[in-house]
Structure formats: C-alpha cells, structure tokens
C-alpha positions as CSV (number, residue, x, y, z in Angstrom):
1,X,-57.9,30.1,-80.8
2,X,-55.2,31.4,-78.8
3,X,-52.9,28.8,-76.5
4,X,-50.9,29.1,-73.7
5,X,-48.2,26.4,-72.5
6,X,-46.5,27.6,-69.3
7,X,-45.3,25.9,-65.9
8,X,-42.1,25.3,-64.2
9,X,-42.2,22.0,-66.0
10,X,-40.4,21.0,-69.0
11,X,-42.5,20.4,-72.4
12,X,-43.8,23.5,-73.3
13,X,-41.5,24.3,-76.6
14,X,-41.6,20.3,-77.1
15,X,-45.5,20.4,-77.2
16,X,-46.0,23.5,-79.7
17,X,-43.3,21.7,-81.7
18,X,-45.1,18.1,-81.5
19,X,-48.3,20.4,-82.8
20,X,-46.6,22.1,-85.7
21,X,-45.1,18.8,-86.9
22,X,-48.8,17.4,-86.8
23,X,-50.2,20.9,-88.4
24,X,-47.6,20.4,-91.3
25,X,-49.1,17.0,-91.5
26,X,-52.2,18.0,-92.3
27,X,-50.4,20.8,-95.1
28,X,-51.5,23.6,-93.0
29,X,-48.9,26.9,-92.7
30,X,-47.3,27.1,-89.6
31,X,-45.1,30.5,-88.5
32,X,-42.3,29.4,-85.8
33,X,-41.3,32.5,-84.4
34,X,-38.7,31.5,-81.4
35,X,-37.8,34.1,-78.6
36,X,-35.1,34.1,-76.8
37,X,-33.4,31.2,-79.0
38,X,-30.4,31.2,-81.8
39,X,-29.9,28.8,-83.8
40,X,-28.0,26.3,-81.5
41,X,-31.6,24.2,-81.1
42,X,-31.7,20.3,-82.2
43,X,-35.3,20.7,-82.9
44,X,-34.5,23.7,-85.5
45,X,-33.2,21.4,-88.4
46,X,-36.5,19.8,-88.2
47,X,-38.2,22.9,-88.2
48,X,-36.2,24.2,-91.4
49,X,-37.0,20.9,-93.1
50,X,-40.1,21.1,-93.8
51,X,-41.8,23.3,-96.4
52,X,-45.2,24.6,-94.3
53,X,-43.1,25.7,-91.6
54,X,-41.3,28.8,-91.5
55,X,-39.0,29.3,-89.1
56,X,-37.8,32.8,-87.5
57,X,-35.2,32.5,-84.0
58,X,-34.5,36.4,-82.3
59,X,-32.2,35.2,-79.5
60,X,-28.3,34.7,-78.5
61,X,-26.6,31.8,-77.8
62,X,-27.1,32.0,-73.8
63,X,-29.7,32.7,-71.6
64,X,-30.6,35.6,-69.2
65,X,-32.0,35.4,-65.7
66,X,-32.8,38.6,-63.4
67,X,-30.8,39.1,-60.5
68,X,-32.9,36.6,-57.3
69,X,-34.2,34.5,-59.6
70,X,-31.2,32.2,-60.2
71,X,-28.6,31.2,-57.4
72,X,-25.0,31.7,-57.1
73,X,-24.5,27.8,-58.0
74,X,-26.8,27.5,-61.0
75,X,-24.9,30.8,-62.5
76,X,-21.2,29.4,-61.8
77,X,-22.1,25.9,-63.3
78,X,-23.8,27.7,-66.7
79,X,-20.7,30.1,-66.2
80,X,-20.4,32.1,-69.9
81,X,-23.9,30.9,-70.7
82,X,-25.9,32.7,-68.2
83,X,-26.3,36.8,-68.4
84,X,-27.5,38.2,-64.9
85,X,-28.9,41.8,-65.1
86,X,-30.5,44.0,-62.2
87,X,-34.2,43.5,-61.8
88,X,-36.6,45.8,-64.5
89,X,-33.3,46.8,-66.4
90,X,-32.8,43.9,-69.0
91,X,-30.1,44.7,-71.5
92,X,-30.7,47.1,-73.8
93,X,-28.7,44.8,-76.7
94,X,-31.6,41.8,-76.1
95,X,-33.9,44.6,-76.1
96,X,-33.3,45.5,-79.4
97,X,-33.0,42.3,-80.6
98,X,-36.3,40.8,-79.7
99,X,-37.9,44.3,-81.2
100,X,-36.1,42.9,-84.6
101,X,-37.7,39.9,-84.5
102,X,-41.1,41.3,-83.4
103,X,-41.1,43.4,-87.3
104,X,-40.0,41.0,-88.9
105,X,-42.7,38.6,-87.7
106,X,-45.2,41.3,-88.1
107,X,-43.6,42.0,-91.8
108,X,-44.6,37.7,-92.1
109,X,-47.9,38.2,-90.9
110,X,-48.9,41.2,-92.9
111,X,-48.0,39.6,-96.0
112,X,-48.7,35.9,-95.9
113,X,-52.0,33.7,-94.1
114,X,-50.5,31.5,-91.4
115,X,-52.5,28.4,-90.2
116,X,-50.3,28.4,-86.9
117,X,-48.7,31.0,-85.3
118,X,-46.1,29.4,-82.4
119,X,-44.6,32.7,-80.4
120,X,-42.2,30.3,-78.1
121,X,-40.9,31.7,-74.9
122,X,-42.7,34.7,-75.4
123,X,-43.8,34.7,-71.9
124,X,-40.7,34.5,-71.0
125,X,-39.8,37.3,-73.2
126,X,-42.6,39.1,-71.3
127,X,-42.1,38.3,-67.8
128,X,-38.0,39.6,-68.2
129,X,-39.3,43.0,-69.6
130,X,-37.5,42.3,-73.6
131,X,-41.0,43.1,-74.7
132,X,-44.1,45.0,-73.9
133,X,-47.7,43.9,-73.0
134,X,-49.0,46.5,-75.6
135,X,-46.6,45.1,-78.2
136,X,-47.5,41.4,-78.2
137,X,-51.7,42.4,-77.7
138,X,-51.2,44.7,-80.9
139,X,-49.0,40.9,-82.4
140,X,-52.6,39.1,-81.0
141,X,-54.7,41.5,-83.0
142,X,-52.9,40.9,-86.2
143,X,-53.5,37.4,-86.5
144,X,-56.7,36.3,-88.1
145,X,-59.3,34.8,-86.2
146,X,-59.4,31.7,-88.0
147,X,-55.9,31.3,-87.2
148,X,-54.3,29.2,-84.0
149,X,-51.8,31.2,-82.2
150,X,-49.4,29.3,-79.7
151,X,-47.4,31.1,-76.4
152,X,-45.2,29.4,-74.6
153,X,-42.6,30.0,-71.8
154,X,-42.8,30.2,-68.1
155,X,-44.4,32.8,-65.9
156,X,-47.1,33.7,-68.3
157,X,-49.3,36.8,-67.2
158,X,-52.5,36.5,-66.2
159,X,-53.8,38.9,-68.8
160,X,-52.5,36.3,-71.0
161,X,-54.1,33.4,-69.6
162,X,-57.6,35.6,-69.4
163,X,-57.5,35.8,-73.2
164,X,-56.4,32.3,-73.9
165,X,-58.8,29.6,-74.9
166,X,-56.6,27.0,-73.7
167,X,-54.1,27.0,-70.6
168,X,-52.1,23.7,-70.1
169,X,-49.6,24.1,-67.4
170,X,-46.6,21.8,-67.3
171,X,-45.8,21.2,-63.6
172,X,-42.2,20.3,-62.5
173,X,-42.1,17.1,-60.0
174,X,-38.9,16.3,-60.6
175,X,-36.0,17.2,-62.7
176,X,-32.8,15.4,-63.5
177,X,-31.1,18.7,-63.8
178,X,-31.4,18.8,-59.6
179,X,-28.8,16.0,-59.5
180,X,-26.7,18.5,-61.6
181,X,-27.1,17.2,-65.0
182,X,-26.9,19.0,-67.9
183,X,-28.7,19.6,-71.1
184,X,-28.4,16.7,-73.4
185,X,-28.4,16.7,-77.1
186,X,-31.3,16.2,-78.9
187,X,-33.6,15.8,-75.5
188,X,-33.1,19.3,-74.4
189,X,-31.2,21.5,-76.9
C-alpha cells in the first residue's frame, strides 16, 4: 500500500513517525529514509533507538526554497538557514546529494525485506526538481507489494496521489509561526 501525507499543514513527518514507532511495536522492519534532513532532528535519536528501524537522512543543515515561493521577511528572519535558488535550477551540490541517498536506499532495499518504507519529504524533494519522477516510480517498483511505502512533504504531484492508496492532507488553519515564532525543540525540530 502506498501513502501519501501532504498539505500546507504541519504533521506529515510527525504522522509517518507516530506509524513507524507503532510498526516497530508490532516488530515489523521499518526503512526511514529522510530527504532533505541532516541529522539536526529531535525525533532522529528516537529513530536510531530502536532496532526495527533503520534510519538513513540525505540533507544539509538548512533548507532551500525557489525564488517566489518564500518572501523577503521569511528569508531575512531564517537568514544563514535558508538557500534561495532561481526557479528549475536547484543546486547542483543538493542534487547530488539526494542522488546519494537515493543508492544507498536502493542498495537497502535490494538487500534486505522492509515492512515499512517512510520516503519523508520526498515530495518536497520532487516538487524543488532534487529528484526525478522516473527515479522515485523506478524506487516505487522496487518495493515489494506486501510492503507499506510512506511519502510525505508538501506539494505532492498528482501522479503521486493517482497511485496512492491513501491521501491524507494536513490542512494549515493556523500557525504560531505567523506571529513570528520559531521552531521549538523537540515540537518542531
């Protein structure tokens, strides 16, 4: 079964944790691949704790947004933490990087029976051009049928949501960050 978390809303890396956690519970394998993430997440040491879950992060320690989709406020407040590149030219570093990650999680896959596949912000990995539609339907393909794949991120493609057996959308109504708040430890990083 393939699902897809997406929305504006917050809850989507939460949720595909809360269902690992309970996965593990029940001694099934679980493979946490996380796009677009170091190792700079609360939730991580968790993650590494226990056995059934194997955890894999391709990211840097900031974020990137493509030039219109964040203002001039949002990139002076996250300042050193917030890479802005021109629209359909991504860096070629992050590039590179997510391609990394993508063999080695195929390398995982190809040599080992996962219960649960998590591919978190993949979507958004897709939507900022890091990664190709034909690379993540060939990832798809290579997961057994018997095995539950999880996508999460933002702005997933329809394509994506065609094949998914379940879509839940988290739906922002109202954000804390608005009043200018930031991240907090161990509720958002």
């Amino acid at each position: 079964m393939l699902h897809v978390y997406t929305g504006n809303g917050k809850g989507k890396t939460t949720a595909a944790i809360g269902l690992a956690i309970r996965a593990a519970g029940a001694d099934l394998r679980i493979y946490f691949a996380q796009f677009m993430k170091s190792l700079a997440y609360s939730e991580q040491k968790i993650l590494q704790a226990m056995p059934q879950i194997v955890l894999q992060t391709t990211g840097k320690p900031f974020f990137i947004a493509e030039e219109g989709t964040i203002d001039k406020e949002s990139i002076a407040k996250f300042d050193t933490d917030v890479v802005v590149f021109p629209k359909g030219n991504p860096p070629a570093d992050y590039i590179e990087l997510i391609e990394q990650g993508l063999q080695k999680l195929e390398a995982a896959l190809n040599n080992q029976h996962y219960d649960i596949i998590v591919l978190d912000e993949i979507n958004v990995a897709l939507f900022f051009g890091l990664i190709k539609k034909e690379q993540v339907e060939h990832l798809l393909n290579l997961i057994p049928t018997n095995s539950e794949i999880i996508c999460t991120g933002r702005n997933a493609p329809d394509w994506l949501i065609d094949r998914a057996d379940l879509v839940t959308e988290m739906k922002l109504i109202k954000h804390y960050f608005d009043k200018g708040l930031m991240g907090r430890k161990g509720i958002e990083d």
